[in-house]
ZADO-1210 file (C-alpha; in nm, 4 decimals, padded with zeros to 6 digits):
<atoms>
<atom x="13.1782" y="-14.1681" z="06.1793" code="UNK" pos="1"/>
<atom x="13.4974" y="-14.0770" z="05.9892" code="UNK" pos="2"/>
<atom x="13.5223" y="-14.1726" z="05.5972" code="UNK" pos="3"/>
<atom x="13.7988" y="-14.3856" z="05.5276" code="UNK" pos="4"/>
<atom x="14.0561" y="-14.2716" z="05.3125" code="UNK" pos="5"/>
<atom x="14.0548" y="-14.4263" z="04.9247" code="UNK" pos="6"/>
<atom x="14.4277" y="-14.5199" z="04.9284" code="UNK" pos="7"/>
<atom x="14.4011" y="-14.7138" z="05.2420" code="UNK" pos="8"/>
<atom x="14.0949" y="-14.9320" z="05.1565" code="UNK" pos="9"/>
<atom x="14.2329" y="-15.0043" z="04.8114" code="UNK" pos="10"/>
<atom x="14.5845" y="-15.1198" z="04.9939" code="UNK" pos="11"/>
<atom x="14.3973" y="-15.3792" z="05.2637" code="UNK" pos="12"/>
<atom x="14.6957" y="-15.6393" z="05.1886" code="UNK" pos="13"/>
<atom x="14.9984" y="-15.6646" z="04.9006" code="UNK" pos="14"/>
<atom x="14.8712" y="-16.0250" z="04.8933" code="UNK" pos="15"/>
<atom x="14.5009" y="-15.9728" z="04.8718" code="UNK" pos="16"/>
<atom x="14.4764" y="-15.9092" z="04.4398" code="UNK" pos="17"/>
<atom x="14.7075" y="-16.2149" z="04.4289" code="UNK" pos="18"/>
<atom x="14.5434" y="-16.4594" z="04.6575" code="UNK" pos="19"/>
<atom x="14.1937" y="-16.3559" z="04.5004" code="UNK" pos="20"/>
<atom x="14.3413" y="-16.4478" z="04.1290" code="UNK" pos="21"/>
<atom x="14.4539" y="-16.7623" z="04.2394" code="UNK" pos="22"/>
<atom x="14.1628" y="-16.8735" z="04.4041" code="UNK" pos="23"/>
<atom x="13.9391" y="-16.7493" z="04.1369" code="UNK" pos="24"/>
<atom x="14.0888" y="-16.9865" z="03.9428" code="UNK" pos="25"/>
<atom x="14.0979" y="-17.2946" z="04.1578" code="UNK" pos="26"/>
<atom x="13.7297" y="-17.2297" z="04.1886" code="UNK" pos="27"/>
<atom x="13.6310" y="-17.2141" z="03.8688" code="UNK" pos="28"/>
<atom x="13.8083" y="-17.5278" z="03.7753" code="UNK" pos="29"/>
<atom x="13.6646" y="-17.6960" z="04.0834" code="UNK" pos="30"/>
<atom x="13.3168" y="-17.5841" z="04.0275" code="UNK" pos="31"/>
<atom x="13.3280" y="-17.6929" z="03.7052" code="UNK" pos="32"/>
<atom x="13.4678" y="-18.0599" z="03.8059" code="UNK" pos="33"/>
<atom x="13.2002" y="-18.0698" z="04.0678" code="UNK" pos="34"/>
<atom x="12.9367" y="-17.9754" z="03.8508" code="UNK" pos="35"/>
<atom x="13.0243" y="-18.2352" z="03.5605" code="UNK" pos="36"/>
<atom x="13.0133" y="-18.5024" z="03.8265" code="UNK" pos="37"/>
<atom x="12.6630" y="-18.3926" z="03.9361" code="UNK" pos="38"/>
<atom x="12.5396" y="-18.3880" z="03.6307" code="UNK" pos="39"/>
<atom x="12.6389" y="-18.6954" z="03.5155" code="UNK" pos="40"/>
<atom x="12.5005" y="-18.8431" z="03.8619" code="UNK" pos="41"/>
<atom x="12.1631" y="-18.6460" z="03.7725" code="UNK" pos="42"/>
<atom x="12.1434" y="-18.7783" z="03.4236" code="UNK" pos="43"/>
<atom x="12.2005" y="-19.1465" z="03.5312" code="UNK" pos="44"/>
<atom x="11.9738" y="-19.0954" z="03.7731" code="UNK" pos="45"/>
<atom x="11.6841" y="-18.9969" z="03.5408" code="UNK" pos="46"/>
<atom x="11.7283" y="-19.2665" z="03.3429" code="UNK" pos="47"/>
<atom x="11.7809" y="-19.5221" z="03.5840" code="UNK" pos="48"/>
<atom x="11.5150" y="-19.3680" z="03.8255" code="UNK" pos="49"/>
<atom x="11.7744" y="-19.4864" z="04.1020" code="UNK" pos="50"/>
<atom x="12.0748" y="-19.4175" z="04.2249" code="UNK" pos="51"/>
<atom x="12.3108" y="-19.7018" z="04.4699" code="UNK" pos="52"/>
<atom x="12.4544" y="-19.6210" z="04.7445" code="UNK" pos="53"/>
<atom x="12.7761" y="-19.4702" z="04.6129" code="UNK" pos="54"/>
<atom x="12.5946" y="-19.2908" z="04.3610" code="UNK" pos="55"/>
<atom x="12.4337" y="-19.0678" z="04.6329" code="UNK" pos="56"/>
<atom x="12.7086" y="-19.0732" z="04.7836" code="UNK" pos="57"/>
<atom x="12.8648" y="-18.8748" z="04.5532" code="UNK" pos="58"/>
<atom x="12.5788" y="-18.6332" z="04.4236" code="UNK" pos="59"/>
<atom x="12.5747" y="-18.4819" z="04.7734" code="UNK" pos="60"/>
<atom x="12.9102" y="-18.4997" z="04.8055" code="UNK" pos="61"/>
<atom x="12.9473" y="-18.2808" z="04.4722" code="UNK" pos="62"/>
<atom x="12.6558" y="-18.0475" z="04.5410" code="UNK" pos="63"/>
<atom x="12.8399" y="-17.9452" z="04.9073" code="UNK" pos="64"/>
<atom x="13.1602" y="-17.8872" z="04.7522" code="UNK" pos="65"/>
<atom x="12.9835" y="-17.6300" z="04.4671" code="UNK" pos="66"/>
<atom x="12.8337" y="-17.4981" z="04.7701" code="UNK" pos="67"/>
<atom x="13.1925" y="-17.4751" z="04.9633" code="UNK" pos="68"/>
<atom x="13.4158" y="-17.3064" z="04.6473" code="UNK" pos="69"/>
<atom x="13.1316" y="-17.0375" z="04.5908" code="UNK" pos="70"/>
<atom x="13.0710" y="-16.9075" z="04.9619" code="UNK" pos="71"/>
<atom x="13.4769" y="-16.9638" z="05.0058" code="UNK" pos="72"/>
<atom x="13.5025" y="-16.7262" z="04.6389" code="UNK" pos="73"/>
<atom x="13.2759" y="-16.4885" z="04.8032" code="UNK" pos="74"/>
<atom x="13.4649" y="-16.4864" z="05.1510" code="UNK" pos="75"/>
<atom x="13.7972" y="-16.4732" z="05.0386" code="UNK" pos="76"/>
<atom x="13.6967" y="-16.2261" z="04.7961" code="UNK" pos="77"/>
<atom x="13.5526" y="-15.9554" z="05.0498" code="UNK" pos="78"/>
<atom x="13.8031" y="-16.0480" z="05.2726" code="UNK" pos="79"/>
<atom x="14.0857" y="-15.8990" z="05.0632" code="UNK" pos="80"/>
<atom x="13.9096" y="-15.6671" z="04.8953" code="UNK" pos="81"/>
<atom x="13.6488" y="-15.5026" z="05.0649" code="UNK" pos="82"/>
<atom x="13.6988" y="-15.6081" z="05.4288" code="UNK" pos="83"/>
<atom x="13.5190" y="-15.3089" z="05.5573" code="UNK" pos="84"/>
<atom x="13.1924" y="-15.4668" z="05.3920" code="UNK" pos="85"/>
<atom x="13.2993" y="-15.8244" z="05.5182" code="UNK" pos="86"/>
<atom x="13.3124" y="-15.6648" z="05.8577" code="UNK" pos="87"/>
<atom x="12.9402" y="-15.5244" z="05.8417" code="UNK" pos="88"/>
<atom x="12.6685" y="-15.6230" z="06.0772" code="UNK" pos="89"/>
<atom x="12.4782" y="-15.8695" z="05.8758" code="UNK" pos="90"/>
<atom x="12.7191" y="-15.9432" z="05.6080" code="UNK" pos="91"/>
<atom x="12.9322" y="-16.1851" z="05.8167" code="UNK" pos="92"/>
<atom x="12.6825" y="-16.3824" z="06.0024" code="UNK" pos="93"/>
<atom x="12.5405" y="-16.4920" z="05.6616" code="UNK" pos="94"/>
<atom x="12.8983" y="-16.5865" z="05.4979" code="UNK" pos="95"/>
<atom x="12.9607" y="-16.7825" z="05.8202" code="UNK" pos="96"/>
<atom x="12.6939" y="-16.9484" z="05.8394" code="UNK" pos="97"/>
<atom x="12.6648" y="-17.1300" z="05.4282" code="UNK" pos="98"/>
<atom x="13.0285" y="-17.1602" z="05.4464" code="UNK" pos="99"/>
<atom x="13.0736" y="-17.3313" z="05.7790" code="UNK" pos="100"/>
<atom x="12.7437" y="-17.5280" z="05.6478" code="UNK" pos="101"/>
<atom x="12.9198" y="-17.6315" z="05.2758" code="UNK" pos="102"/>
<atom x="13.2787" y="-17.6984" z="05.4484" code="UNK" pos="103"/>
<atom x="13.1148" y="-17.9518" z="05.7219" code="UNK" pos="104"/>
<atom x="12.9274" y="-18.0945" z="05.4905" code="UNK" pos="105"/>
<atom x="13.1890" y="-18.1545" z="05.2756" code="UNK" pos="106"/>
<atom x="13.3999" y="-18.3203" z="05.5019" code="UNK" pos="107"/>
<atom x="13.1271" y="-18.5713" z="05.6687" code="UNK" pos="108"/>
<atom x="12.9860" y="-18.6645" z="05.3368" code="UNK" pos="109"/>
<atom x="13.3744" y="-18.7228" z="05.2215" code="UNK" pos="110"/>
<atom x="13.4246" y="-18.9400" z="05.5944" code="UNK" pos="111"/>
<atom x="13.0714" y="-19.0833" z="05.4551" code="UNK" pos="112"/>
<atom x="13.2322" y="-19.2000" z="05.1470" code="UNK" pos="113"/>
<atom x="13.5154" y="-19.3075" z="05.3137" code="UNK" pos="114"/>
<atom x="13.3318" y="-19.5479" z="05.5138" code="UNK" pos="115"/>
<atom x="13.1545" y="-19.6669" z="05.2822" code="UNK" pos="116"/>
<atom x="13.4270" y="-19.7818" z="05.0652" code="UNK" pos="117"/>
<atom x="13.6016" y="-19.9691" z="05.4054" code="UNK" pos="118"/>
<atom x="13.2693" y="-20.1398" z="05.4742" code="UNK" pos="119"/>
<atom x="13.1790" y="-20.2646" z="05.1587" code="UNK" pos="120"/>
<atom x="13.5191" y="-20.3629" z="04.9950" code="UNK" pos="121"/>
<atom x="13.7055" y="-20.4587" z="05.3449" code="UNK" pos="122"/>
<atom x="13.6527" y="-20.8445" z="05.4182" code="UNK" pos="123"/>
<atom x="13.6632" y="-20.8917" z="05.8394" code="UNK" pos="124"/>
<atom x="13.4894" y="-21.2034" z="06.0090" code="UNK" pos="125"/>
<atom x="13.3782" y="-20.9954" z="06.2917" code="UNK" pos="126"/>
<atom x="12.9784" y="-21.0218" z="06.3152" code="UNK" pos="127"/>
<atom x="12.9317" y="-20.6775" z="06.3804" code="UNK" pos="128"/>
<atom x="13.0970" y="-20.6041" z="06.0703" code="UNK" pos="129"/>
<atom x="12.9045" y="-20.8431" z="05.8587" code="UNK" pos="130"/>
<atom x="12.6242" y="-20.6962" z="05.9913" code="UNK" pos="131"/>
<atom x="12.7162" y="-20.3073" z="05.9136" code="UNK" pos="132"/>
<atom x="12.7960" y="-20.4589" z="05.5508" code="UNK" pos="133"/>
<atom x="12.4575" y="-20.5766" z="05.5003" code="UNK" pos="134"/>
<atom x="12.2953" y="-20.2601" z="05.6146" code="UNK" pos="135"/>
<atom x="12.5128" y="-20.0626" z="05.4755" code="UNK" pos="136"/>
<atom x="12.2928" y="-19.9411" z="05.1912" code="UNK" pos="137"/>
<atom x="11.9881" y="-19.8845" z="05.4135" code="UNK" pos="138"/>
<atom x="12.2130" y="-19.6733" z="05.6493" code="UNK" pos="139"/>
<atom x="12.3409" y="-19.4730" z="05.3893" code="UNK" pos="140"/>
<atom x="12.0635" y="-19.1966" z="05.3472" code="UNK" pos="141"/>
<atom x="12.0578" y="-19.2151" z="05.7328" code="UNK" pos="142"/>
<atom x="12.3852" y="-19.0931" z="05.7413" code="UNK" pos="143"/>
<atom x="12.3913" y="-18.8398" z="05.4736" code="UNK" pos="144"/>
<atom x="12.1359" y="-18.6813" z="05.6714" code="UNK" pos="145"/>
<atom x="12.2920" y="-18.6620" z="05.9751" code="UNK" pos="146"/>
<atom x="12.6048" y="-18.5293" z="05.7773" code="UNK" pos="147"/>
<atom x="12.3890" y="-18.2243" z="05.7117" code="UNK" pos="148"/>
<atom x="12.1680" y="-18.1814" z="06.0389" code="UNK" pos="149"/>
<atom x="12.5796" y="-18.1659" z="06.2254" code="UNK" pos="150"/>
<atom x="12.6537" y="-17.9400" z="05.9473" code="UNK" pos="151"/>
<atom x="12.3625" y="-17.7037" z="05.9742" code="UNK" pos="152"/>
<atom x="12.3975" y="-17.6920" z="06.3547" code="UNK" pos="153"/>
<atom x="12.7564" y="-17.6255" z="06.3390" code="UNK" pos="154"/>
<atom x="12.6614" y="-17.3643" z="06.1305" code="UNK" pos="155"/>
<atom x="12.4098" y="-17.1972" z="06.3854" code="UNK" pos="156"/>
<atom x="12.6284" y="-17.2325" z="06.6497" code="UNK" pos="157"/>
<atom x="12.9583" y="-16.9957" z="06.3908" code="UNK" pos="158"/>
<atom x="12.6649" y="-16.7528" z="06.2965" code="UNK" pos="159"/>
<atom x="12.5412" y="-16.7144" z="06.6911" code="UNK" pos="160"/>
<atom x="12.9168" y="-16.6708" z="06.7782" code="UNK" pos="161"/>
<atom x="12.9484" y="-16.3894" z="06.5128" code="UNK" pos="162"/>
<atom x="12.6097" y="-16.2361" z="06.6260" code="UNK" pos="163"/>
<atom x="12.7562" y="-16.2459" z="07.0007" code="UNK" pos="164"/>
<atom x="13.1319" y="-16.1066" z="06.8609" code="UNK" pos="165"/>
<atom x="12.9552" y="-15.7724" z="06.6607" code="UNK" pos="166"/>
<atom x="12.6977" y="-15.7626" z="06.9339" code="UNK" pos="167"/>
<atom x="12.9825" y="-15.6267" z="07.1944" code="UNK" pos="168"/>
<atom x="13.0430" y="-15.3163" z="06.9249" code="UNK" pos="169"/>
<atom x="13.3168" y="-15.5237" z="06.7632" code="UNK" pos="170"/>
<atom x="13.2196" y="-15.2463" z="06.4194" code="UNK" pos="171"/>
<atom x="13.4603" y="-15.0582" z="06.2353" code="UNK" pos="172"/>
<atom x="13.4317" y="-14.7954" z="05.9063" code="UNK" pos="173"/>
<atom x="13.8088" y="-14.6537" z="05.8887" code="UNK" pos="174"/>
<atom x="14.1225" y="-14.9178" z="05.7391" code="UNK" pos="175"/>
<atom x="14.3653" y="-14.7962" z="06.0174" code="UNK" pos="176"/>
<atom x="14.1411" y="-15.0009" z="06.2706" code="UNK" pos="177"/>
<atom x="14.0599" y="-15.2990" z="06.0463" code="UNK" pos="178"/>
<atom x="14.3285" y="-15.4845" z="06.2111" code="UNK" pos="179"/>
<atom x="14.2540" y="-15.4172" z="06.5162" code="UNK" pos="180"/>
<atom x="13.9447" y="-15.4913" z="06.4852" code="UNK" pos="181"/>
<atom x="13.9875" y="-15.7902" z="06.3607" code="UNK" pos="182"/>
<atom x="14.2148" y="-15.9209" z="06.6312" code="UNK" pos="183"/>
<atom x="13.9607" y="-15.8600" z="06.8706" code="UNK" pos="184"/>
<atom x="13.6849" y="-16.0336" z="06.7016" code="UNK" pos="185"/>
<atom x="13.9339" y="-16.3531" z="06.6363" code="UNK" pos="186"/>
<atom x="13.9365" y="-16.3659" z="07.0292" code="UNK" pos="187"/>
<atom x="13.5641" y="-16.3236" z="07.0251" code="UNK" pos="188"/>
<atom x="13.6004" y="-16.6583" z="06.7673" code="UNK" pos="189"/>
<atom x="13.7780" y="-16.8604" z="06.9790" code="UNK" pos="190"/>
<atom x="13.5163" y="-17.1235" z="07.0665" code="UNK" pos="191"/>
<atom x="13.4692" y="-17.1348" z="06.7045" code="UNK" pos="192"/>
<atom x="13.7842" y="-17.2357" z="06.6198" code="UNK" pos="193"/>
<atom x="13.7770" y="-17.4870" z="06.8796" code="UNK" pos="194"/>
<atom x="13.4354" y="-17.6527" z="06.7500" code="UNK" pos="195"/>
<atom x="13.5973" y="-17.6482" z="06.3804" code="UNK" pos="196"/>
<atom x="13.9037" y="-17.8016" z="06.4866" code="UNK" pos="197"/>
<atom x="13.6912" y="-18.0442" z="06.7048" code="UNK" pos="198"/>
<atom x="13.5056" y="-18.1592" z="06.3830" code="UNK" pos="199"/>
<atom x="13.7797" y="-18.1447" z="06.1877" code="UNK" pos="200"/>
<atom x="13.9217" y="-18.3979" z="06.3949" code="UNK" pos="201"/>
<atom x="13.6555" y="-18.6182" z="06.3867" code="UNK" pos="202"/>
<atom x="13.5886" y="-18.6466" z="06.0542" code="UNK" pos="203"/>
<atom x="13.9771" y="-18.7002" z="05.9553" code="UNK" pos="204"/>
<atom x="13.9423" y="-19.0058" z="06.2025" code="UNK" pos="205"/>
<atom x="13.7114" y="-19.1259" z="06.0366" code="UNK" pos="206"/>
<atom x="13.8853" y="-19.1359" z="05.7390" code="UNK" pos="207"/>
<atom x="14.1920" y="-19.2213" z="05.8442" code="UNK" pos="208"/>
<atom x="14.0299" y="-19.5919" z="06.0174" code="UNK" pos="209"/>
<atom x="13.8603" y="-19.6558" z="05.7221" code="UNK" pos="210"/>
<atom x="14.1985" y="-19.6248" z="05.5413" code="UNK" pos="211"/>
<atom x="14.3521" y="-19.8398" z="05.7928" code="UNK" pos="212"/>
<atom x="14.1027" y="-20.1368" z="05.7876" code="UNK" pos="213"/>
<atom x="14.1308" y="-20.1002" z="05.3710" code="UNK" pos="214"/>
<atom x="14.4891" y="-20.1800" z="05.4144" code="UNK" pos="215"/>
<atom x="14.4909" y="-20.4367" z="05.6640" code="UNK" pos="216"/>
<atom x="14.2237" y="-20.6284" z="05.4101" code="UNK" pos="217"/>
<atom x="14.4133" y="-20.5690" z="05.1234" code="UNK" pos="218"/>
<atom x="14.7361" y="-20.7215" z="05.3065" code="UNK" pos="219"/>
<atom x="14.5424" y="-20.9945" z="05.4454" code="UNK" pos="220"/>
<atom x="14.3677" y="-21.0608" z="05.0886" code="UNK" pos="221"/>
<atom x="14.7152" y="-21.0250" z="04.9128" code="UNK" pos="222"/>
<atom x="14.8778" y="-21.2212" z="05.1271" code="UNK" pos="223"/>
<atom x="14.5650" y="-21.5309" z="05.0739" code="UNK" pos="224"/>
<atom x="14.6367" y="-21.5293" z="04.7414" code="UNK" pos="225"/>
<atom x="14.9851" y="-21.5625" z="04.7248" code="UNK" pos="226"/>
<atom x="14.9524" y="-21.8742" z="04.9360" code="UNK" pos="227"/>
<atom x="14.6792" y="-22.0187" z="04.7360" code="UNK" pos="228"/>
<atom x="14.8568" y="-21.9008" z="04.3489" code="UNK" pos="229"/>
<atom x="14.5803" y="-21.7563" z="04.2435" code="UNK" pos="230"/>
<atom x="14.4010" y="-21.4193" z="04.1383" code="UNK" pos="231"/>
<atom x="14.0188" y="-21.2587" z="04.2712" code="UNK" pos="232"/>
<atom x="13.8251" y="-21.0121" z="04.0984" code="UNK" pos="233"/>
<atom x="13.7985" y="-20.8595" z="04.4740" code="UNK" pos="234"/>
<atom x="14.2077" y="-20.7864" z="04.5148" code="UNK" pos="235"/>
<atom x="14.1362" y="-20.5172" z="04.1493" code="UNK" pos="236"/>
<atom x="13.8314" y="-20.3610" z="04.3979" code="UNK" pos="237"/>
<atom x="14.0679" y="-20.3375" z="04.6881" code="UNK" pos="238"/>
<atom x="14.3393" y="-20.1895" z="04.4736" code="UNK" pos="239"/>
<atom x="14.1099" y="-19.8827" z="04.3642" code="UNK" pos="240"/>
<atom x="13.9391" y="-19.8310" z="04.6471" code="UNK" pos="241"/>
<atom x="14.2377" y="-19.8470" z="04.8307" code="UNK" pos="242"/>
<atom x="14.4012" y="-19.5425" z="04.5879" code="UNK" pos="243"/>
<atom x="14.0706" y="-19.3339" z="04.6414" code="UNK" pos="244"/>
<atom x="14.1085" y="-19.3692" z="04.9892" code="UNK" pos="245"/>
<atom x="14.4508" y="-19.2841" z="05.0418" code="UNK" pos="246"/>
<atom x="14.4858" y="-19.0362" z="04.8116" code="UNK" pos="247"/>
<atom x="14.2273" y="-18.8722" z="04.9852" code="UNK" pos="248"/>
<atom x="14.3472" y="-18.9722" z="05.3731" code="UNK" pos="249"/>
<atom x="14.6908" y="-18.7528" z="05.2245" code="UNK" pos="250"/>
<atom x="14.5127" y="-18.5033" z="05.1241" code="UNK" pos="251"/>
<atom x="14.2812" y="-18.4369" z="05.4232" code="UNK" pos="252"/>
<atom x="14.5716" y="-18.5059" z="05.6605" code="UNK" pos="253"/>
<atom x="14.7296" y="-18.2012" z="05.4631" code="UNK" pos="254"/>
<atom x="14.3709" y="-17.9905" z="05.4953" code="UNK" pos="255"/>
<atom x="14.3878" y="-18.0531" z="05.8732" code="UNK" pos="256"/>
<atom x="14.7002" y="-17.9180" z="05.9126" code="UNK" pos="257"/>
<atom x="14.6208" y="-17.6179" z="05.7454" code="UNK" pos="258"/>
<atom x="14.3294" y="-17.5913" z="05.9415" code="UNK" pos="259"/>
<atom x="14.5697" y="-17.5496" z="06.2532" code="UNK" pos="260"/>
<atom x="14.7822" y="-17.3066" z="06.0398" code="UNK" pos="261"/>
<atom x="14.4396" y="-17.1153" z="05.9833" code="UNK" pos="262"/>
<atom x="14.3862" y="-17.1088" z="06.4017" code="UNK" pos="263"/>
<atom x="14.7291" y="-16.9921" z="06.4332" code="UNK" pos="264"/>
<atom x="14.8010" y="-16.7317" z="06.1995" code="UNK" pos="265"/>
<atom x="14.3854" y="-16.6104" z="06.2501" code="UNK" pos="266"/>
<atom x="14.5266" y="-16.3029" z="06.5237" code="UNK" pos="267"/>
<atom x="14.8097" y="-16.2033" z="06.2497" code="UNK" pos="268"/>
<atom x="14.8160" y="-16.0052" z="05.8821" code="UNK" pos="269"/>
<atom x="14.8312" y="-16.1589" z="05.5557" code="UNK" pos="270"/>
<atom x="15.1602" y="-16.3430" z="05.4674" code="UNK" pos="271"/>
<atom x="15.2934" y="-16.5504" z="05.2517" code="UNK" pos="272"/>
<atom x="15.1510" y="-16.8746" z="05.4670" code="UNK" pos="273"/>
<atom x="14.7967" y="-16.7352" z="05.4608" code="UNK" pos="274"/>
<atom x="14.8431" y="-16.7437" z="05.1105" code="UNK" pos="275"/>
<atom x="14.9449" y="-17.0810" z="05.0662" code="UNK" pos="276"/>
<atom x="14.6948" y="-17.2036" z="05.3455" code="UNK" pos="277"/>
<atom x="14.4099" y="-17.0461" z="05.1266" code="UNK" pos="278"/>
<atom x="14.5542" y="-17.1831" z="04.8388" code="UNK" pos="279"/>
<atom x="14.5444" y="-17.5161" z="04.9066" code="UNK" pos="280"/>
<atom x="14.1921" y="-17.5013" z="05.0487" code="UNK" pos="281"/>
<atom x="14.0250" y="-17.4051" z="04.7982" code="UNK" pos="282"/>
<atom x="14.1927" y="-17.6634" z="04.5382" code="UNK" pos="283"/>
<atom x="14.1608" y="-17.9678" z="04.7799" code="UNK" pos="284"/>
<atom x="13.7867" y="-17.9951" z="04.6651" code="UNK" pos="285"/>
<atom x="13.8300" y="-17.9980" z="04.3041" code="UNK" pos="286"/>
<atom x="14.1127" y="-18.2267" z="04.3021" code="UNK" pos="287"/>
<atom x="13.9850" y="-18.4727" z="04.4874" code="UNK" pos="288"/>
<atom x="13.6745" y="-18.4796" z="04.3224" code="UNK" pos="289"/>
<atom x="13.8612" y="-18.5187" z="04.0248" code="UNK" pos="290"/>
<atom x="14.0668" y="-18.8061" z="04.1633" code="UNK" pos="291"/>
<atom x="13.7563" y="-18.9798" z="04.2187" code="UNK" pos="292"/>
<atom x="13.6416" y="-18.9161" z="03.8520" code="UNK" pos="293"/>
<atom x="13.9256" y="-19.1053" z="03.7175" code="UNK" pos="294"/>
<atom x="13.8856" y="-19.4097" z="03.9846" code="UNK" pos="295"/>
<atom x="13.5542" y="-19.4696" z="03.8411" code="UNK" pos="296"/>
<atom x="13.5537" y="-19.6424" z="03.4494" code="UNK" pos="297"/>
<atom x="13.2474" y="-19.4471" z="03.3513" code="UNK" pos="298"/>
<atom x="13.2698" y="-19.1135" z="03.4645" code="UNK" pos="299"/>
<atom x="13.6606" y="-19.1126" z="03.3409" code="UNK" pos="300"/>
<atom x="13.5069" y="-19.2547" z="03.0124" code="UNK" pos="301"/>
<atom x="13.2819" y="-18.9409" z="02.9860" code="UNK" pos="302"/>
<atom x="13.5053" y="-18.6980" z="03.0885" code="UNK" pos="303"/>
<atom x="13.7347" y="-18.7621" z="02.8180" code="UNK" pos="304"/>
<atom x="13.4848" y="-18.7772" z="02.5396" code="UNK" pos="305"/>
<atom x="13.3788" y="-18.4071" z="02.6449" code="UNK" pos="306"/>
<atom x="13.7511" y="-18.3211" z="02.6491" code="UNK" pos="307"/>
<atom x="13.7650" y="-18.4786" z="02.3044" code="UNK" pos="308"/>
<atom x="13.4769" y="-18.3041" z="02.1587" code="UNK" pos="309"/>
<atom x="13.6497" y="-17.9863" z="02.3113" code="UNK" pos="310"/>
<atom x="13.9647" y="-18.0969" z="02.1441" code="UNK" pos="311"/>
<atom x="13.7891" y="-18.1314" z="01.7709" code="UNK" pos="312"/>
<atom x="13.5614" y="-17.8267" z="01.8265" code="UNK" pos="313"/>
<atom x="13.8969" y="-17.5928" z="01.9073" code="UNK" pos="314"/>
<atom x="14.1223" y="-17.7528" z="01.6252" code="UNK" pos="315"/>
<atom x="13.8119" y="-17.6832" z="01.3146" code="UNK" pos="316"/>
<atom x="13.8007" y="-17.3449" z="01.4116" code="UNK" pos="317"/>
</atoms>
């Protein structure tokens, strides 16, 4: 096989130094949002020796999204940097696999969440409902578990697909045929595309009912009070959970869009939208997470006395 010339696999993209700055960035600041959050879930749960429903909720929720920002780092990084190396037999099976594994099991355990919040805030007469709200809590580690056994097999079915796409002597060592090669193995990764856009889908439905149903309740409950002249402890619960919820039905309607612009532009070089589409990924985690932090009273209250703290410790020096 022929060496590859230095000055064309230090050139793989003009965007690649750029893009892997930026995202650096986003997650480190995302990793560290999602780690405060778990450890503040880890120390009330050590000294409660329980967590509720939400609680767990969360803790997962945090611990997949650590997961997601450092296999996406380490993707994004080899990607457009060392490619070549991405490229290798064994190399991108296993990157495939944890991050297809993280990214699923982000989103379920975020529809999870959602759900939860719709089920245990909405108000609806219908039995079933009533039911599903006093079960709720007992379904709740039923669910996060089957969060994770879809996420895991999604993730065995990517890594099979990449086993199947090198297996047909999709390999490469010289820059001049990285995109080539590359094109060819995006064809190969068709199916998987498909199955990420098919649970894409489903999870963002399931978010964006659970948004609806919030709304509707919060109308209805609005709209009972105004009648009646009076105020409910309940209508301050809708209002916050109904922020959480849409801020985050916004936000995941924008993810699954770039998740189309990710299908699209998969057969083409690095642009500017690849950029942007990479960009936004890899902040969507943190953010959110961090929109929850401020929706609850006690996690906002503890966040702030660390940034405090910070504050005094930077100003005495």
């Amino acid at each position: 096989m022929e060496a590859c010339h230095p000055t064309q696999q230090s050139n793989v993209t003009s965007y690649g130094p750029t893009t892997v700055a930026i995202i650096t960035l986003e997650v480190s600041l995302g990793m560290w949002i999602n780690a405060f959050l778990v450890c503040v879930l880890c120390i009330a749960w050590v000294k409660k020796k329980t967590l509720n429903s939400n609680e767990k909720i969360w803790l997962l929720l945090g611990c997949s999204r650590i997961s997601y920002l450092c296999f996406s780092w380490v993707s994004h990084f080899l990607s457009k940097i060392y490619p070549n190396y991405l490229y290798a037999h064994i190399i991108l099976p296993l990157v495939a696999i944890f991050k297809t594994f993280s990214n699923y099991s982000n989103l379920w355990v975020s529809a999870c969440l959602c759900g939860f919040y719709c089920i245990k805030i909405a108000n609806f007469r219908n039995s079933f409902f009533i039911y599903l709200k006093v079960k709720v809590d007992r379904m709740v580690p039923w669910l996060l578990l089957g969060s994770e056994i879809v996420a895991l097999a999604m993730g065995i079915v990517v890594y099979d697909l990449m086993e199947t796409a090198q297996s047909s002597n999709l390999t490469f060592t010289c820059q001049e045929n990285f995109w080539e090669a590359r094109i060819k193995m995006d064809k190969h990764f068709f199916s998987s595309f498909f199955l990420t856009g098919f649970g894409y889908a489903a999870s963002f439905l399931a978010v964006f009912f659970a948004a609806v149903f919030l709304l509707f309740s919060l109308w209805r409950h609005k709209r009972t009070m105004q009648t009646n002249s009076m105020k409910d402890l309940s209508m301050d619960a809708h209002i916050r959970a109904m922020k959480s919820v849409l801020s985050f039905l916004v936000m995941f309607s924008i993810n699954f869009v770039c998740l189309i612009l990710t299908t699209i532009y998969a057969m083409k070089k690095e642009n500017i939208m690849t950029l942007l589409i990479s960009i936004y990924l890899c902040a969507f985690p943190g953010v959110h997470s961090l929109i929850l932090i401020f929706s609850n009273p006690k996690l906002e209250k503890a966040l702030l006395k660390i940034f405090s703290c910070v504050k005094c410790e930077f100003f005495t020096k």
